[in-house]
PyMOL CGO cylinders between C-alpha atoms (Angstrom):
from pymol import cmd
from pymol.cgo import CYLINDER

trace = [
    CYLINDER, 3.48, 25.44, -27.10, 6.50, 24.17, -25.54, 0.3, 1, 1, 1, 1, 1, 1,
    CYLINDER, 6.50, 24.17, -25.54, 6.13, 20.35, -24.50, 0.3, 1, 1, 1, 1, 1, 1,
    CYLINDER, 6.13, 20.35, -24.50, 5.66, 19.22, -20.60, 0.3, 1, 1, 1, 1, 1, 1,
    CYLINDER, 5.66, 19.22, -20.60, 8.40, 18.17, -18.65, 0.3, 1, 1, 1, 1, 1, 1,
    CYLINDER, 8.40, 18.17, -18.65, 8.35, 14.32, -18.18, 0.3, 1, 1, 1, 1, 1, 1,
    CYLINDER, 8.35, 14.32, -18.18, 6.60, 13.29, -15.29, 0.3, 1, 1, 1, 1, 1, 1,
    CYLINDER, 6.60, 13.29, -15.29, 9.69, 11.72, -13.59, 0.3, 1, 1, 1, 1, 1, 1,
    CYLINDER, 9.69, 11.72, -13.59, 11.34, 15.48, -13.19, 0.3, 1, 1, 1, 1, 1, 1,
    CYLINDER, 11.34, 15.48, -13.19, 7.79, 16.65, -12.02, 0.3, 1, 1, 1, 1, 1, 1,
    CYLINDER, 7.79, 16.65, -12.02, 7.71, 13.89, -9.33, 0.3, 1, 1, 1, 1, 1, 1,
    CYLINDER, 7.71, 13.89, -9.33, 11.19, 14.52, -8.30, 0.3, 1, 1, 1, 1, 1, 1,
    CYLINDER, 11.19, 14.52, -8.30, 10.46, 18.14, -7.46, 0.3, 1, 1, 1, 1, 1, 1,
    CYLINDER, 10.46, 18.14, -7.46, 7.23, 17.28, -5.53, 0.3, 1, 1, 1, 1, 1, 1,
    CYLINDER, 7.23, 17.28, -5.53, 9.64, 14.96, -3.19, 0.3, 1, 1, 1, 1, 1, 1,
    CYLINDER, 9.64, 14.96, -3.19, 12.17, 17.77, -2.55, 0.3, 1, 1, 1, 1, 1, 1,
    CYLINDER, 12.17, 17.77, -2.55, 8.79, 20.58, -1.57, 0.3, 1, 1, 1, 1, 1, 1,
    CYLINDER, 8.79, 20.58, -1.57, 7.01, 17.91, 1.14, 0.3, 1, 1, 1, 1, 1, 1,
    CYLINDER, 7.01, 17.91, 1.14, 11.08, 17.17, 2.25, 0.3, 1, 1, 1, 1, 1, 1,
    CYLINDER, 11.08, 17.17, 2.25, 11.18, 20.60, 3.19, 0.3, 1, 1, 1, 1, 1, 1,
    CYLINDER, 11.18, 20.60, 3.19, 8.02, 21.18, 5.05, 0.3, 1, 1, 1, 1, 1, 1,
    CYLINDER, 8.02, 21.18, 5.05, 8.75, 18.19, 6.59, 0.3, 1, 1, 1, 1, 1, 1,
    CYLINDER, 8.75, 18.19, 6.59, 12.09, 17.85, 7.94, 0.3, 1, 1, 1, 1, 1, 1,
    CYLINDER, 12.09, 17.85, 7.94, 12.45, 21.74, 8.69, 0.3, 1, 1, 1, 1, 1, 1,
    CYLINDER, 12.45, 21.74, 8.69, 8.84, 23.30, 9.43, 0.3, 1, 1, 1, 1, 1, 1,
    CYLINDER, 8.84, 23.30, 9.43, 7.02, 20.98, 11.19, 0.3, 1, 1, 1, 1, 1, 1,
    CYLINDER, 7.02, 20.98, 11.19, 9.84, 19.35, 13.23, 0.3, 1, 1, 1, 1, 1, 1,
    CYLINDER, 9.84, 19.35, 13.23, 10.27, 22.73, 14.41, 0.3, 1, 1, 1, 1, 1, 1,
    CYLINDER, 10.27, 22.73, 14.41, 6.29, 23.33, 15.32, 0.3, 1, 1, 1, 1, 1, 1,
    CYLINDER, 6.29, 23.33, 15.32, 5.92, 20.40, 16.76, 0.3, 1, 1, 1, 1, 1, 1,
    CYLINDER, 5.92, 20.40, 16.76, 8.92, 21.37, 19.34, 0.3, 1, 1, 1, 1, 1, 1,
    CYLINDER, 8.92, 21.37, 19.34, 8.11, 24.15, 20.59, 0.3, 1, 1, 1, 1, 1, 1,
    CYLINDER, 8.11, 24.15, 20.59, 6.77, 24.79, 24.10, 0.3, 1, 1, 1, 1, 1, 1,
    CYLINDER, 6.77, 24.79, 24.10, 2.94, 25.84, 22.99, 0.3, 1, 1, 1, 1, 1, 1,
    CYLINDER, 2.94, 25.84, 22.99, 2.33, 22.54, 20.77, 0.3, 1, 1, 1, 1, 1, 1,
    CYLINDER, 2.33, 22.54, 20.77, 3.96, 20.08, 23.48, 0.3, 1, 1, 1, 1, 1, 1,
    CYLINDER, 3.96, 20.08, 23.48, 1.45, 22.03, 26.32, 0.3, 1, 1, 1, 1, 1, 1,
    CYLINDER, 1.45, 22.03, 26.32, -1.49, 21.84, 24.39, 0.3, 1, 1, 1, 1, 1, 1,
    CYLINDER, -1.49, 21.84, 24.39, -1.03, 18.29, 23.11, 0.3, 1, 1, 1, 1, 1, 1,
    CYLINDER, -1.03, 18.29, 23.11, 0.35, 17.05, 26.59, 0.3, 1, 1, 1, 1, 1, 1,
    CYLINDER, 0.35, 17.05, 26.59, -3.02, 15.26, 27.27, 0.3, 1, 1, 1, 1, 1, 1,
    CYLINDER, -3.02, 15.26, 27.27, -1.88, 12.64, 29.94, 0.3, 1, 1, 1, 1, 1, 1,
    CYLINDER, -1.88, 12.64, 29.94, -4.44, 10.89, 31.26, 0.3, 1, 1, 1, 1, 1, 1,
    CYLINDER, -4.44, 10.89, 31.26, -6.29, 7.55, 30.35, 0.3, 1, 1, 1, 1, 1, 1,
    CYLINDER, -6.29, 7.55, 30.35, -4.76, 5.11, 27.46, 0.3, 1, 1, 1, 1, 1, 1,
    CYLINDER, -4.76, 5.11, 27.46, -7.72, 6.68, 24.98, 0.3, 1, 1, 1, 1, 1, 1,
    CYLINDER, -7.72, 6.68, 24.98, -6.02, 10.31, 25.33, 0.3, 1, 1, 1, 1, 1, 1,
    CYLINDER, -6.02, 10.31, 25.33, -2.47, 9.13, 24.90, 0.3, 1, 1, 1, 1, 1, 1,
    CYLINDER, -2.47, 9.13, 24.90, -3.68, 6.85, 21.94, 0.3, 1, 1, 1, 1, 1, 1,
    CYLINDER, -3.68, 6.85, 21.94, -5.10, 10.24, 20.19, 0.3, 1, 1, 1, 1, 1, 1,
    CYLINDER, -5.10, 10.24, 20.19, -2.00, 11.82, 21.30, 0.3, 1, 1, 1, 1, 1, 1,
    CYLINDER, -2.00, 11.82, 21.30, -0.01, 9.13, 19.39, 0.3, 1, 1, 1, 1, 1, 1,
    CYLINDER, -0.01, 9.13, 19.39, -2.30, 9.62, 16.16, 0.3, 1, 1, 1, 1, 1, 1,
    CYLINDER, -2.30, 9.62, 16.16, -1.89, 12.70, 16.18, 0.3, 1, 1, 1, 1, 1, 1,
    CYLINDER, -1.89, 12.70, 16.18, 1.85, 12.36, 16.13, 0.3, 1, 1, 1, 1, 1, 1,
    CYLINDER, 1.85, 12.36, 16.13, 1.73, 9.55, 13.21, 0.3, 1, 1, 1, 1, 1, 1,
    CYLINDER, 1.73, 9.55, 13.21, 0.13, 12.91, 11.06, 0.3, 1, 1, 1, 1, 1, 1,
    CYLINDER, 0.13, 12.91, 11.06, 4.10, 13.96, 10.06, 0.3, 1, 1, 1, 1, 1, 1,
    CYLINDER, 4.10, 13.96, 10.06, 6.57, 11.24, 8.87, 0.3, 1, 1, 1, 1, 1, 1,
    CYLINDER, 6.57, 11.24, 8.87, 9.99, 12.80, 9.55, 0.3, 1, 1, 1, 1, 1, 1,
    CYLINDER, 9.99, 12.80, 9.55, 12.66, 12.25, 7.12, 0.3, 1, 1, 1, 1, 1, 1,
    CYLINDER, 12.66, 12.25, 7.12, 16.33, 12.76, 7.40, 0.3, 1, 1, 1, 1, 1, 1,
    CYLINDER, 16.33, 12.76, 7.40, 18.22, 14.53, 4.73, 0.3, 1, 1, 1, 1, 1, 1,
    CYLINDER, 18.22, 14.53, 4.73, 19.52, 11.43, 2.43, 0.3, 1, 1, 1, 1, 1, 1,
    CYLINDER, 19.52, 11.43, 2.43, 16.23, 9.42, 2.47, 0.3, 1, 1, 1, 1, 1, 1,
    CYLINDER, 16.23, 9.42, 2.47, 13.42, 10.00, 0.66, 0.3, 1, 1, 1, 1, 1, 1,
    CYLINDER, 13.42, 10.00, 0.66, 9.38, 10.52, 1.02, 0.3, 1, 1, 1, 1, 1, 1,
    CYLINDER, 9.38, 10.52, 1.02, 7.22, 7.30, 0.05, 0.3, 1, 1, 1, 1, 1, 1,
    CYLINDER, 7.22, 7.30, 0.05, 3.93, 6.98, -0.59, 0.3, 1, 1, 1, 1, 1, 1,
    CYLINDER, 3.93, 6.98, -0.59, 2.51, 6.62, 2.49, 0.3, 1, 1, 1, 1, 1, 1,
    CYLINDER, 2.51, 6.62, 2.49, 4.36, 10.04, 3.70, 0.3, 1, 1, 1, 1, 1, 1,
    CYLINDER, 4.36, 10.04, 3.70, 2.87, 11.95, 0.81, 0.3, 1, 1, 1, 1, 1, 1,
    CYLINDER, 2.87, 11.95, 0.81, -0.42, 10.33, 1.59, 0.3, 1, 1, 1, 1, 1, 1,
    CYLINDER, -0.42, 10.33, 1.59, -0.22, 11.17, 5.59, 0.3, 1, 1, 1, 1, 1, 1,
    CYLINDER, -0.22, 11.17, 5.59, 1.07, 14.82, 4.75, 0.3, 1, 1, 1, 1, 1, 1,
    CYLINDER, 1.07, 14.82, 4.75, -1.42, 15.21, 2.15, 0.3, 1, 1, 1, 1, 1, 1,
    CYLINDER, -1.42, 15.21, 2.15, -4.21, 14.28, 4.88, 0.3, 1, 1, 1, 1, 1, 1,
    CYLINDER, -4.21, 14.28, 4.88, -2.86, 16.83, 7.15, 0.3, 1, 1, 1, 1, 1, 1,
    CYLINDER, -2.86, 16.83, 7.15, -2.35, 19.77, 5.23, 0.3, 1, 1, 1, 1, 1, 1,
    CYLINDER, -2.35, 19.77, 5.23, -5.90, 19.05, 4.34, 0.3, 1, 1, 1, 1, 1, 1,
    CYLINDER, -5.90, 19.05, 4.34, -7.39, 18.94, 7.58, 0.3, 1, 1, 1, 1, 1, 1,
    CYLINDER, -7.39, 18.94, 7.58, -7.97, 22.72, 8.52, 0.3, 1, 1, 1, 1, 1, 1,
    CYLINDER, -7.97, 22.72, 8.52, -7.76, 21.58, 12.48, 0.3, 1, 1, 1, 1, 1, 1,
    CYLINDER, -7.76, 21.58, 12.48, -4.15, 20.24, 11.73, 0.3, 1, 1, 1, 1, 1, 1,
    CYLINDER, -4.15, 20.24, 11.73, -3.08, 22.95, 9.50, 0.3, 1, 1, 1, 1, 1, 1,
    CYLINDER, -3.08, 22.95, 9.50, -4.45, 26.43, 10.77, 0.3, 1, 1, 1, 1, 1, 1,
    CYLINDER, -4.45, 26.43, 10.77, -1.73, 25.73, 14.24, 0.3, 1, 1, 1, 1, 1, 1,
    CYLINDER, -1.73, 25.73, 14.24, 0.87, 24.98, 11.61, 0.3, 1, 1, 1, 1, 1, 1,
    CYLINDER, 0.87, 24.98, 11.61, 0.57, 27.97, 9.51, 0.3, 1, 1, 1, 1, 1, 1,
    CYLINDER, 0.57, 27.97, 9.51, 0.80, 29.75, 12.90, 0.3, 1, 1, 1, 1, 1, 1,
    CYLINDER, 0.80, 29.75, 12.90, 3.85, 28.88, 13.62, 0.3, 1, 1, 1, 1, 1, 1,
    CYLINDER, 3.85, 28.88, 13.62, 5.32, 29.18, 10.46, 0.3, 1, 1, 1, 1, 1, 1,
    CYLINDER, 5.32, 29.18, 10.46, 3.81, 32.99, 10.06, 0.3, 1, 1, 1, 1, 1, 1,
    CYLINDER, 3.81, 32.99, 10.06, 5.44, 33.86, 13.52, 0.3, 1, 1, 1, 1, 1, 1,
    CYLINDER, 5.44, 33.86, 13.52, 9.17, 32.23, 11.17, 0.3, 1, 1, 1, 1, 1, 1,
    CYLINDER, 9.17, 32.23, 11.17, 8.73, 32.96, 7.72, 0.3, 1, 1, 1, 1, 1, 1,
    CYLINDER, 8.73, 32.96, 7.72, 5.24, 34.00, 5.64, 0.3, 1, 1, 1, 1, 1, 1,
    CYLINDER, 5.24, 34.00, 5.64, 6.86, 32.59, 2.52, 0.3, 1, 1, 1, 1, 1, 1,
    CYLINDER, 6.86, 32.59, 2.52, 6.16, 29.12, 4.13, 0.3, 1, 1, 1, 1, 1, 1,
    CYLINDER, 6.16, 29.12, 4.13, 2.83, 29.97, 4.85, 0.3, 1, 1, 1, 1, 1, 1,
    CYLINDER, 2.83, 29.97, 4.85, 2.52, 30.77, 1.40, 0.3, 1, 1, 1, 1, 1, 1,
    CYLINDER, 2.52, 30.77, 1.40, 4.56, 27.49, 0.33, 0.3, 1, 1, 1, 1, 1, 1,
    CYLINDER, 4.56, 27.49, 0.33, 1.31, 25.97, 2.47, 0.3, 1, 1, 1, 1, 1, 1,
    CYLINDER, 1.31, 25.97, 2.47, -1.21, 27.23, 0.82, 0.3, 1, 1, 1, 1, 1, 1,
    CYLINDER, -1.21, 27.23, 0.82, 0.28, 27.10, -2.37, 0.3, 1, 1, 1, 1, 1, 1,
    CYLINDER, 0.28, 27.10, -2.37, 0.35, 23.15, -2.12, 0.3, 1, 1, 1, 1, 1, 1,
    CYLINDER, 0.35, 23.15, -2.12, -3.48, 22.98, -0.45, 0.3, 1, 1, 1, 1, 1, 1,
    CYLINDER, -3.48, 22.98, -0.45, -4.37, 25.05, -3.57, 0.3, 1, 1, 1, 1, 1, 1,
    CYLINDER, -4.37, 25.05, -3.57, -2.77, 22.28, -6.07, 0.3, 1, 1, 1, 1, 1, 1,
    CYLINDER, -2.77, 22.28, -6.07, -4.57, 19.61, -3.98, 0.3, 1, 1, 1, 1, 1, 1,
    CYLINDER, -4.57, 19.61, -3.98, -7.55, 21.05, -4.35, 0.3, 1, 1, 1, 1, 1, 1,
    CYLINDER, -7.55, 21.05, -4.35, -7.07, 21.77, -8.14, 0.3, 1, 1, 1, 1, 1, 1,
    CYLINDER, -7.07, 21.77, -8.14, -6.11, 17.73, -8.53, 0.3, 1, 1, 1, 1, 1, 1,
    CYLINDER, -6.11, 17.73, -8.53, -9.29, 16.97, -6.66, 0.3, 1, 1, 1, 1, 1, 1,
    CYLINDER, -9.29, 16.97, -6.66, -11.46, 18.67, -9.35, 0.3, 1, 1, 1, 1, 1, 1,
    CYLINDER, -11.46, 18.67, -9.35, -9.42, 17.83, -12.37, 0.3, 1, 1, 1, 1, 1, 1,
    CYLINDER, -9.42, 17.83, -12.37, -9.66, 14.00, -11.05, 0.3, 1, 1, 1, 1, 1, 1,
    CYLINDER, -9.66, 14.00, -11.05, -13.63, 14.71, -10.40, 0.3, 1, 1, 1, 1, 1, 1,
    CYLINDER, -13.63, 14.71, -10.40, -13.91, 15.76, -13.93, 0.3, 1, 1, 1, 1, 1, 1,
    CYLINDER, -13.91, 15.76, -13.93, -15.51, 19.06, -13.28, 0.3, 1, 1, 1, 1, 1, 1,
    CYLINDER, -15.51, 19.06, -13.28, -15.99, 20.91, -16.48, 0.3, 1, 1, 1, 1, 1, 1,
    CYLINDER, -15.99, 20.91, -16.48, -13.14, 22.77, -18.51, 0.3, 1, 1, 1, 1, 1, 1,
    CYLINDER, -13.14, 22.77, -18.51, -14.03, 26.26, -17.64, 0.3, 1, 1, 1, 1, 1, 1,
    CYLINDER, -14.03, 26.26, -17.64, -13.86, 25.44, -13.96, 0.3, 1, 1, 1, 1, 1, 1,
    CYLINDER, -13.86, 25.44, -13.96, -10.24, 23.50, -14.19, 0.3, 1, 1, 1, 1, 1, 1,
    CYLINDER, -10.24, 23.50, -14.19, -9.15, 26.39, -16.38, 0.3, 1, 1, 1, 1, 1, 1,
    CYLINDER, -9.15, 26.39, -16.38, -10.20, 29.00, -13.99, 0.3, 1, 1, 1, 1, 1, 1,
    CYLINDER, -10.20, 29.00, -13.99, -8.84, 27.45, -10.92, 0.3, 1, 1, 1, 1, 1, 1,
    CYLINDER, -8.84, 27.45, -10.92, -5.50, 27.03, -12.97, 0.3, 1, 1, 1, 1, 1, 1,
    CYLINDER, -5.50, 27.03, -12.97, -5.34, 30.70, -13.31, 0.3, 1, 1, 1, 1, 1, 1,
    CYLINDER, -5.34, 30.70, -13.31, -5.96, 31.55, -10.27, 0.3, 1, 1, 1, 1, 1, 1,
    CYLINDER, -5.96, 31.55, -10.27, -2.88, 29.34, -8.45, 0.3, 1, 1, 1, 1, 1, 1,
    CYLINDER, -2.88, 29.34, -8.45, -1.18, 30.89, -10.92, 0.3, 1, 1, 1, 1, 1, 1,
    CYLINDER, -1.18, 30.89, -10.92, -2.09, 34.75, -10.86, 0.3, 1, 1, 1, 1, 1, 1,
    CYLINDER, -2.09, 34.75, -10.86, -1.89, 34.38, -7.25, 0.3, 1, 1, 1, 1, 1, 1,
    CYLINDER, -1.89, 34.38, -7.25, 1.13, 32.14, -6.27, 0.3, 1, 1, 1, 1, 1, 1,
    CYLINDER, 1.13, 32.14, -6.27, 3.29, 31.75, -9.67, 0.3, 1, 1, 1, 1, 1, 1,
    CYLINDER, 3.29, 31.75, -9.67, 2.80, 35.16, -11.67, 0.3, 1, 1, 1, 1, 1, 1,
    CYLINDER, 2.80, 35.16, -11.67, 1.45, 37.60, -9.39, 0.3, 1, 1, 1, 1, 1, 1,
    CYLINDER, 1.45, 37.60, -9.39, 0.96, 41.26, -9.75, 0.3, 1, 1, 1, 1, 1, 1,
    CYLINDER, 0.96, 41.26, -9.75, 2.51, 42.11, -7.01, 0.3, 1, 1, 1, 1, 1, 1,
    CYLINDER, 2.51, 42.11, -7.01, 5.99, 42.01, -5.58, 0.3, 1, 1, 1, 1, 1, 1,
    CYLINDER, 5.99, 42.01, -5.58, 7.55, 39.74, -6.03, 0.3, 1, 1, 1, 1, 1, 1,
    CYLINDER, 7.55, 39.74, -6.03, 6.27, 38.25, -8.75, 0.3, 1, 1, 1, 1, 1, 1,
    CYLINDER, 6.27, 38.25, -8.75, 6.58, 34.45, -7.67, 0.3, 1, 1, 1, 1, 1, 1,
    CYLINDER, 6.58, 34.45, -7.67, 5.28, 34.27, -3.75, 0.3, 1, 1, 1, 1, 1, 1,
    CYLINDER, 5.28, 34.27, -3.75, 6.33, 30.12, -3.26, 0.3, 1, 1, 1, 1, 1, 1,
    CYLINDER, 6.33, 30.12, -3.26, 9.53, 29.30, -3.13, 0.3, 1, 1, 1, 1, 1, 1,
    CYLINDER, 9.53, 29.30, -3.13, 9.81, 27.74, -6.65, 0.3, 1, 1, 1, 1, 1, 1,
    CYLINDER, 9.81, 27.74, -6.65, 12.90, 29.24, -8.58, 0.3, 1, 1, 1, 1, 1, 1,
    CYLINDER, 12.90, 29.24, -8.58, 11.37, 31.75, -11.35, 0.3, 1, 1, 1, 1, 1, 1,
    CYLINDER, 11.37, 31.75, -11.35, 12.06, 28.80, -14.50, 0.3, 1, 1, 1, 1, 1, 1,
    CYLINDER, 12.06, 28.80, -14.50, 9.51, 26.43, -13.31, 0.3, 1, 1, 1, 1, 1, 1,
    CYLINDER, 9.51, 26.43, -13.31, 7.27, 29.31, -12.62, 0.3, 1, 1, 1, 1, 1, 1,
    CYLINDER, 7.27, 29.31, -12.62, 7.51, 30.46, -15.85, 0.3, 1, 1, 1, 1, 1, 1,
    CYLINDER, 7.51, 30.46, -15.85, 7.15, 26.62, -17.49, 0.3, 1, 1, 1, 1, 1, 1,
    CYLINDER, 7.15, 26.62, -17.49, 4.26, 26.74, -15.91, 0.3, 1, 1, 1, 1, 1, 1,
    CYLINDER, 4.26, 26.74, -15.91, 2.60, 29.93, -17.18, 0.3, 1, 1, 1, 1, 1, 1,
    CYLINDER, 2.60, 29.93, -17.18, 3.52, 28.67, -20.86, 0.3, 1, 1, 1, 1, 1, 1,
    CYLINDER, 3.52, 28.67, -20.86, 1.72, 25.78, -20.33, 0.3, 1, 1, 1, 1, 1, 1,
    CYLINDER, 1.72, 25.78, -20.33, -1.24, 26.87, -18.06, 0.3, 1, 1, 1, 1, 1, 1,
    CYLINDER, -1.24, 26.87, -18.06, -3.68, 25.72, -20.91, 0.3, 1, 1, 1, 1, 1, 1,
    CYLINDER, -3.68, 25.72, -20.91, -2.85, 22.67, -20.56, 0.3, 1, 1, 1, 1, 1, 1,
    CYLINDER, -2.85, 22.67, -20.56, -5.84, 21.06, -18.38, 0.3, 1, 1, 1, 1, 1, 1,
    CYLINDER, -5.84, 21.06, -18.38, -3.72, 18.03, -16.81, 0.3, 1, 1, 1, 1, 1, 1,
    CYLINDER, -3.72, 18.03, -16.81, -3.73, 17.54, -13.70, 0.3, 1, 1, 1, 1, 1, 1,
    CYLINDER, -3.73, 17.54, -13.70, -0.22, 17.24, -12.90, 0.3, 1, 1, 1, 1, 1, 1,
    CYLINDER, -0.22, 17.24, -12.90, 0.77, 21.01, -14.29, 0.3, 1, 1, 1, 1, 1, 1,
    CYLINDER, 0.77, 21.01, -14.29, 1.90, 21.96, -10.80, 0.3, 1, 1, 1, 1, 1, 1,
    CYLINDER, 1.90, 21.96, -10.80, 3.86, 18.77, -10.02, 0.3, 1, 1, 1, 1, 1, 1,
    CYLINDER, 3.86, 18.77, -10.02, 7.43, 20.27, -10.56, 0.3, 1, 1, 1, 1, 1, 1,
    CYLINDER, 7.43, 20.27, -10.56, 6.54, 23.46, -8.50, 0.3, 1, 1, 1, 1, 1, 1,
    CYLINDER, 6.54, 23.46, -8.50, 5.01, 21.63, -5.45, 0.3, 1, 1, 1, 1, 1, 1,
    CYLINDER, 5.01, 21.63, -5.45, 8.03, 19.20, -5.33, 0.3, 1, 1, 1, 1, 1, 1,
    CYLINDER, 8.03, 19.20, -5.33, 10.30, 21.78, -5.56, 0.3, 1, 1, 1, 1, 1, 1,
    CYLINDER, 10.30, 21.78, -5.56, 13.09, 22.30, -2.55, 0.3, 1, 1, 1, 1, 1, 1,
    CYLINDER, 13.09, 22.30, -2.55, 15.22, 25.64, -2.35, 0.3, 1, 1, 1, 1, 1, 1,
    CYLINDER, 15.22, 25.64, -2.35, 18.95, 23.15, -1.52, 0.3, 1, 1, 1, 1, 1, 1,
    CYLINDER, 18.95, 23.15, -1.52, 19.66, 26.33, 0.73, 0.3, 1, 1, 1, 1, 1, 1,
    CYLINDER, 19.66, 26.33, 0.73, 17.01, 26.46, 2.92, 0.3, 1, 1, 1, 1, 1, 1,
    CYLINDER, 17.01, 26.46, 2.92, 16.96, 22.94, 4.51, 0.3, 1, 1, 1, 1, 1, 1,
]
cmd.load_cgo(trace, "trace")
């Protein structure tokens, strides 16, 4: 079985995925006409407070800086929350499904962390690692990887889908297509 890749490459790639959804998708969501009339509350200083949570959910960042921890933590709450993440995957289906996909992709790795981390037994982890990867890295139907992770990292993945880990999906959820940003 071919060895890992080191965690720092897996890390980097993470960074480059949440740069994308952040600096392209959501900037774009949050600017269109149907977001800014539904969250254009007004009102009392408790409804423009919520309205200003609300907008603390994304951390923007430009092109030459990079995602911290507390980004990753806020857009890892988010994507989470199915109230703040079912209008976003609106949006992005009306753009480009493959984002939507990208989405779900990276809720789907969450979730696998989050039982890998509760140490749920091996033939769970095992089984939810096969599915992420039947469904978004080697799927049977065209084409054959659905994210937008370049077909090398899919396939490092598949070689090493027995290992039980959980950072086996790190390099393919920080993963950023340079073109598409």
């Amino acid at each position: 079985m071919p060895p890992r890749p080191p965690s720092p490459v897996l890390l980097e790639v993470q960074k480059h995925v949440l740069h994308r959804v952040v600096s392209k998708w959501v900037k774009q969501y949050r600017s269109t006409e149907d977001y800014q009339r539904r969250h254009d509350r007004g009102g009392s200083a408790l409804n423009r407070r919520k309205v200003n949570d609300n907008s603390q959910s994304f951390v923007f960042v430009d092109s030459k800086s990079r995602a911290n921890a507390h980004d990753m933590l806020q857009l890892r709450k988010t994507l989470l929350d199915p109230a703040k993440v079912e209008p976003l995957k609106r949006y992005a289906r009306a753009k480009n499904e493959r984002f939507v996909r990208d989405i779900e992709f990276w809720i789907e790795v969450q979730r696998y962390k989050d039982i890998h981390h509760r140490h749920s037994s091996t033939s769970l982890i095992r089984k939810k690692i096969d599915t992420i990867i039947d469904c978004f890295l080697d799927s049977t139907v065209f084409p054959k990887v659905q994210v937008s992770v370049p077909g090398d990292i899919a396939h490092k993945i598949t070689e090493v889908r027995y290992d039980l880990g959980p950072y086996i999906f790190r390099q393919a959820q920080k993963y950023r297509h340079e073109g598409s940003v």
